[in-house]
C-alpha positions in Angstrom: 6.7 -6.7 12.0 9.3 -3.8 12.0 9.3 -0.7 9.7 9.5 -1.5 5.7 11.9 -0.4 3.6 10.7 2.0 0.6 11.2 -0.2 -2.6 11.2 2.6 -5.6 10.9 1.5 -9.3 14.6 0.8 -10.9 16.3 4.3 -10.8 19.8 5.3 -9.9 21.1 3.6 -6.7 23.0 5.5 -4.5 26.1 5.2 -6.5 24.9 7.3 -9.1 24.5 4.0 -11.9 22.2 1.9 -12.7 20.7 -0.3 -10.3 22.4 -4.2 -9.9 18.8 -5.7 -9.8 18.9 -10.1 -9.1 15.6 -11.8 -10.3 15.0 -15.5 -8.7 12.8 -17.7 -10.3 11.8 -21.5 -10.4 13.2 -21.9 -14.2 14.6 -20.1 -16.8 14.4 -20.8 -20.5 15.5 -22.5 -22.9 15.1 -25.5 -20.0 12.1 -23.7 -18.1 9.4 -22.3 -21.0 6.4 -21.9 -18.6 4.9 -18.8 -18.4 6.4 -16.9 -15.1 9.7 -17.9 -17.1 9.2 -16.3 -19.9 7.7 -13.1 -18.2 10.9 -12.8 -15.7 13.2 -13.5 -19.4 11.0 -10.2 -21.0 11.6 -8.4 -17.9 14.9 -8.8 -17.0 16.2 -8.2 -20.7 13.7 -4.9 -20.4 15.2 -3.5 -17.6 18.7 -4.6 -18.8 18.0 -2.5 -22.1 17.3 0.1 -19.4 21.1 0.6 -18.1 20.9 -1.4 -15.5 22.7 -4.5 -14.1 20.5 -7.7 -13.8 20.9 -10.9 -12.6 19.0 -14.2 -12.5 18.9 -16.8 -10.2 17.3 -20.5 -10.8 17.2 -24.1 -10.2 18.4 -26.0 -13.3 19.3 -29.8 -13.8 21.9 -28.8 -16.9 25.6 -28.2 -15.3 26.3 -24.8 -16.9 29.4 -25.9 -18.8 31.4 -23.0 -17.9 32.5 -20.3 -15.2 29.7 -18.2 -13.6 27.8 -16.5 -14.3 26.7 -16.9 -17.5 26.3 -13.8 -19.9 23.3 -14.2 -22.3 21.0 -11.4 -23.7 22.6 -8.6 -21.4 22.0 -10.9 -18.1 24.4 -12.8 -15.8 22.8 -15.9 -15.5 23.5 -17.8 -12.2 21.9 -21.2 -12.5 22.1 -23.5 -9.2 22.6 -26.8 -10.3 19.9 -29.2 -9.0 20.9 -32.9 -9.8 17.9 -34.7 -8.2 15.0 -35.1 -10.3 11.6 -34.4 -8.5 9.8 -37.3 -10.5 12.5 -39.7 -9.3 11.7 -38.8 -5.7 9.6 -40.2 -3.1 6.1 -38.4 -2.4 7.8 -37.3 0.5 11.2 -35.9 -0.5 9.1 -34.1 -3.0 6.7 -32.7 -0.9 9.4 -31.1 1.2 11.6 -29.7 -1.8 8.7 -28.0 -3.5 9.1 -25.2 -0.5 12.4 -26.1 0.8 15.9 -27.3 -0.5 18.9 -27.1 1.6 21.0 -27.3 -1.2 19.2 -24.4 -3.3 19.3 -22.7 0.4 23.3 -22.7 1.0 24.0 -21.7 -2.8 21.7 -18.9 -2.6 23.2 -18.0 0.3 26.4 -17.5 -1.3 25.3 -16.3 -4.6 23.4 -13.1 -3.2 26.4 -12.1 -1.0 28.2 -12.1 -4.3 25.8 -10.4 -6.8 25.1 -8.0 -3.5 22.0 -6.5 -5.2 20.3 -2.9 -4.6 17.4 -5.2 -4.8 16.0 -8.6 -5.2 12.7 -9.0 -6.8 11.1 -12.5 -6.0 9.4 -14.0 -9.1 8.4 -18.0 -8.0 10.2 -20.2 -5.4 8.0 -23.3 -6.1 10.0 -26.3 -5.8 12.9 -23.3 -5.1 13.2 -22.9 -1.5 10.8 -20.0 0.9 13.9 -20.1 3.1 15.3 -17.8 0.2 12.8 -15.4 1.8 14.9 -15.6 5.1 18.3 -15.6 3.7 17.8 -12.6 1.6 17.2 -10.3 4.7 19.8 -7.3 4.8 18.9 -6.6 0.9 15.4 -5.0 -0.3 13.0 -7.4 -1.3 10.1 -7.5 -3.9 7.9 -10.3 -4.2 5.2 -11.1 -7.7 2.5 -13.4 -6.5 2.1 -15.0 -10.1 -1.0 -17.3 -8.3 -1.8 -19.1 -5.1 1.3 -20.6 -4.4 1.8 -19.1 -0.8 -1.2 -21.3 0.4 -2.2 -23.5 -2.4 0.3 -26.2 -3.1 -0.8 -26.9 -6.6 -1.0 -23.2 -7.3 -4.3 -22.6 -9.1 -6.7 -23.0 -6.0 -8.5 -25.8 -7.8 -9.3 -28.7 -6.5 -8.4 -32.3 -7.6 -11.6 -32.7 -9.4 -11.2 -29.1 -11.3 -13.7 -27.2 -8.4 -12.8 -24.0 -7.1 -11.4 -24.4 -3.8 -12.3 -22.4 -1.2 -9.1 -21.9 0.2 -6.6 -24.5 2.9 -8.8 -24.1 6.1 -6.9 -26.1 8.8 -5.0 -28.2 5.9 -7.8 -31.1 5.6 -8.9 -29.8 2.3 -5.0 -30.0 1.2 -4.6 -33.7 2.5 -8.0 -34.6 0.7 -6.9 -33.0 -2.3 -2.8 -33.8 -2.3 -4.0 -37.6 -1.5 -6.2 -37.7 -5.0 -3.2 -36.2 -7.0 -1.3 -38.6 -5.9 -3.8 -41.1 -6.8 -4.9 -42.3 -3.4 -8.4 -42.1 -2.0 -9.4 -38.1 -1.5 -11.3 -39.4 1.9 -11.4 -37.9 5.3 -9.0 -40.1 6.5 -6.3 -39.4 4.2 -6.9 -35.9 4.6 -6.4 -36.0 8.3 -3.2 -38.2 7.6 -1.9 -35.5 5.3 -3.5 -32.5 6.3 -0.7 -31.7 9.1 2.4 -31.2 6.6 0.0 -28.7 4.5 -0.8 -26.8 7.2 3.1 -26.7 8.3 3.8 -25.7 5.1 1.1 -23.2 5.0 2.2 -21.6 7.7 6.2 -21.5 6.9 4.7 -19.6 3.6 3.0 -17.1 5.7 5.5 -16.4 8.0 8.4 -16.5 5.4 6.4 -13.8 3.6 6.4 -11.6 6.6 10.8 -10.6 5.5 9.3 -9.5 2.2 9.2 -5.4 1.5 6.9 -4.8 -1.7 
């Protein structure tokens, strides 16, 4: 990897004003009440009551009803509209969109040459897109690893039977365990079978991380 930017805590940018700071994050409330949610709503309204211009970026299934973005709580709210359901997909259309969405991707895309931030601070891309990692090069990034997302697919690093994993391995762990949640067999064979597109996605993860500054 090259040399890193410095990311400072929100200041002044160079303009002399408060920084234009974008959030991203997997949900946002009312729709999205988990807890990274609520902790990226508490700190973007902090650091709005600080001077500075913030933004938030997130998956929703609600059309936003009118123009973006939307103004609530001193944030500009820029929902992506996401019309699929996940529990209406098959296993694997849903495996693939919970680390990449082509859709999210190309609105993204857009959305952060529009905001043009000082900085984006990563809060959860599950079921977002890690390509977000990619597209965001060209604007300082910070990153909050919430849990084990980057190379756990349920997140918690717990197996299928509540046991502590001891981490992905070559993916054959994930197959075995991804197989039970799905309510198939967690044998050896299944997690040969499905031990290949956890270790892809694994790997993406890792390597997508590699753009990220802080």
């Amino acid at each position: 990897m090259g040399a890193r930017r410095t990311v400072d805590a929100p200041g002044e940018n160079a303009r002399g004003q408060g920084m234009r700071i974008a959030y991203v994050v997997h949900g946002f409330p009312p729709e999205g009440v988990a807890g990274t949610e609520i902790y990226t709503w508490s700190l973007a309204r902090a650091v709005a009551g600080q001077g500075h211009d913030v933004h938030v970026v997130f998956p929703s299934g609600v059309a936003p009803g009118s123009p973006l973005p939307l103004e609530r709580d001193g944030l500009s709210l820029w929902p992506i509209l996401v019309r699929s359901r996940r529990d209406a997909e098959w296993p694997g259309a849903r495996f693939w969109h919970s680390f990449r969405h082509k859709g999210i991707e190309k609105a993204f895309e857009r959305l952060v040459g529009q905001i043009a931030p000082d900085v984006v601070h990563f809060q959860h891309l599950q079921s977002v897109s890690a390509r977000l990692l990619l597209l965001a090069r060209g604007f300082p990034m910070v990153l909050t690893l919430h849990d084990y997302w980057y190379f756990c697919a349920n997140g918690q690093l717990l197996r299928h039977d509540r046991r502590i994993c001891d981490g992905p391995g070559s993916g054959l762990r994930c197959g075995r365990c991804g197989a039970a949640r799905a309510g198939l067999p967690s044998s050896a064979l299944w997690g040969a079978l499905l031990g290949p597109p956890f270790l892809y996605r694994n790997r993406y993860l890792r390597r997508a991380l590699g753009n990220v500054d802080l």
